[in-house]
C-alpha positions as CSV (number, residue, x, y, z in Angstrom):
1,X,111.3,15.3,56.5
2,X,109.3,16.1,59.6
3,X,110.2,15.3,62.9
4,X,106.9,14.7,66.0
5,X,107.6,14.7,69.8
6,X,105.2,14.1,72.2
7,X,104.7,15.1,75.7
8,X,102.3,15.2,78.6
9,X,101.8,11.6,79.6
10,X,101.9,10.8,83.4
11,X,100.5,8.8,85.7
12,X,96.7,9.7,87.0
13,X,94.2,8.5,88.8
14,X,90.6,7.5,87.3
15,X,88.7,10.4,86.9
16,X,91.2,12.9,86.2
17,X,92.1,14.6,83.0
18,X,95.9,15.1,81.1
19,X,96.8,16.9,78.2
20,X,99.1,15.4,75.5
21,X,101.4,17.7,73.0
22,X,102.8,17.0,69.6
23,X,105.5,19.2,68.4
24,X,106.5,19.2,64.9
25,X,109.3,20.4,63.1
26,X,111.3,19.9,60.2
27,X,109.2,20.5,56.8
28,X,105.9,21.3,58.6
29,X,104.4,23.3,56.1
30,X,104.1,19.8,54.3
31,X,102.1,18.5,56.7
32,X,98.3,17.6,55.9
33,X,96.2,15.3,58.6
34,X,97.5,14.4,61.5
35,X,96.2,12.2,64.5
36,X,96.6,10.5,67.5
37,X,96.8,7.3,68.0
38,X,97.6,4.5,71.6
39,X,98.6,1.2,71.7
40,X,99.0,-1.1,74.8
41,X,100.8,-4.5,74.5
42,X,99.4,-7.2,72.7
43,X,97.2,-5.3,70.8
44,X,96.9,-3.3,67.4
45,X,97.5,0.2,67.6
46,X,93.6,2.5,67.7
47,X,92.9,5.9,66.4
48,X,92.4,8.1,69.0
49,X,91.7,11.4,66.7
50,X,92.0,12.6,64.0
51,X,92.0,16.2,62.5
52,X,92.9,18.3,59.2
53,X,95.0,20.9,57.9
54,X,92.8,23.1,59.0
55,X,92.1,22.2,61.9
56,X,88.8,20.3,62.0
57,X,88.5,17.4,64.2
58,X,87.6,14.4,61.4
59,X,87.5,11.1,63.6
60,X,87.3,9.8,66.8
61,X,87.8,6.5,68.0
62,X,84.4,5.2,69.4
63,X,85.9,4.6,72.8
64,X,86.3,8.2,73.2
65,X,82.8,9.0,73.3
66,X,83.3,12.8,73.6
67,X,86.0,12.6,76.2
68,X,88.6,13.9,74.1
69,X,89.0,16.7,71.9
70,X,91.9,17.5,69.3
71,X,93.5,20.8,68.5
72,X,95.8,22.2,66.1
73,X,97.6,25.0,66.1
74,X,99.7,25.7,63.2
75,X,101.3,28.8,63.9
76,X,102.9,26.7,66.6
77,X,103.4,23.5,64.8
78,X,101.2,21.5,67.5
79,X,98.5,19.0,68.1
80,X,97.4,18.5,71.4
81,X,94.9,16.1,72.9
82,X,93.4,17.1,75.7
83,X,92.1,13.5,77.9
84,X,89.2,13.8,80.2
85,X,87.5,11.2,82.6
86,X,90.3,9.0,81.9
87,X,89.8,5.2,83.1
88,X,92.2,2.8,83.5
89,X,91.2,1.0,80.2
90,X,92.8,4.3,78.9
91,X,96.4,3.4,79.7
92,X,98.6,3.5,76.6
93,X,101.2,4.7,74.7
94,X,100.3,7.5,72.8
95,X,101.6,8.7,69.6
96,X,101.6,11.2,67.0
97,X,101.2,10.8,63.4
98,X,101.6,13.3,60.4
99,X,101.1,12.6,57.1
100,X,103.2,14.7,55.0
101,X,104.0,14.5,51.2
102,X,102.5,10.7,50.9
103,X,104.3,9.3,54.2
104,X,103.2,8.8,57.7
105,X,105.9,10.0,60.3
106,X,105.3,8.9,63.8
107,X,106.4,10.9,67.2
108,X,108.7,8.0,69.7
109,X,104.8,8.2,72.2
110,X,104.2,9.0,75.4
111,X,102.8,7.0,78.5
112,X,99.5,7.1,80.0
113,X,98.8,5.5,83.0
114,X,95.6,5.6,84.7
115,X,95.3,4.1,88.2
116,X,92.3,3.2,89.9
């Protein structure tokens, strides 16, 4: 199995930037794609990004429109987002996702919160 844990959210104000973290462990040399994802209540959870194996950022979620980038690092079992010019329309829970061996694992999320 592989286990996710985020961290990194906080509470900003419009404008400013945050960095999110995914740690994995467990089997994590199973791991293939992984990806970000938010949800606020009341609606379906949104991609955020999305990036390979190798590294490769594959998908973005049009919001973002090139405010985010995506990182992997696998000699450190991490994914980290890094969130600039964040608005309030921004404020989520954000979670991790790794697919590994034909199943999705999920991290428990972190909040964003974006004041104005």
């Amino acid at each position: 199995q592989v286990q996710l844990a985020e961290s990194g959210g906080g509470l900003v104000q419009a404008g400013e930037s945050l960095k999110l973290s995914c740690l994995a462990s467990g089997k994590t040399w199973t791991i293939g794609g992984m990806a970000w994802y938010r949800q606020t209540p009341g609606k379906e959870r949104e991609l955020v990004a999305r990036i390979t194996r190798g590294g490769v950022p594959r998908e973005f979620g049009d919001f973002v429109k090139g405010r985010f980038t995506i990182r992997r690092d696998n000699t450190k079992n991490t994914v980290d987002l890094q969130l600039h010019n964040l608005t309030p329309a921004d404020t989520a829970v954000y979670s991790c996702d790794a697919q590994a061996q034909g199943f999705d694992y999920w991290g428990q999320g972190t909040q964003v919160t974006v004041s104005t």
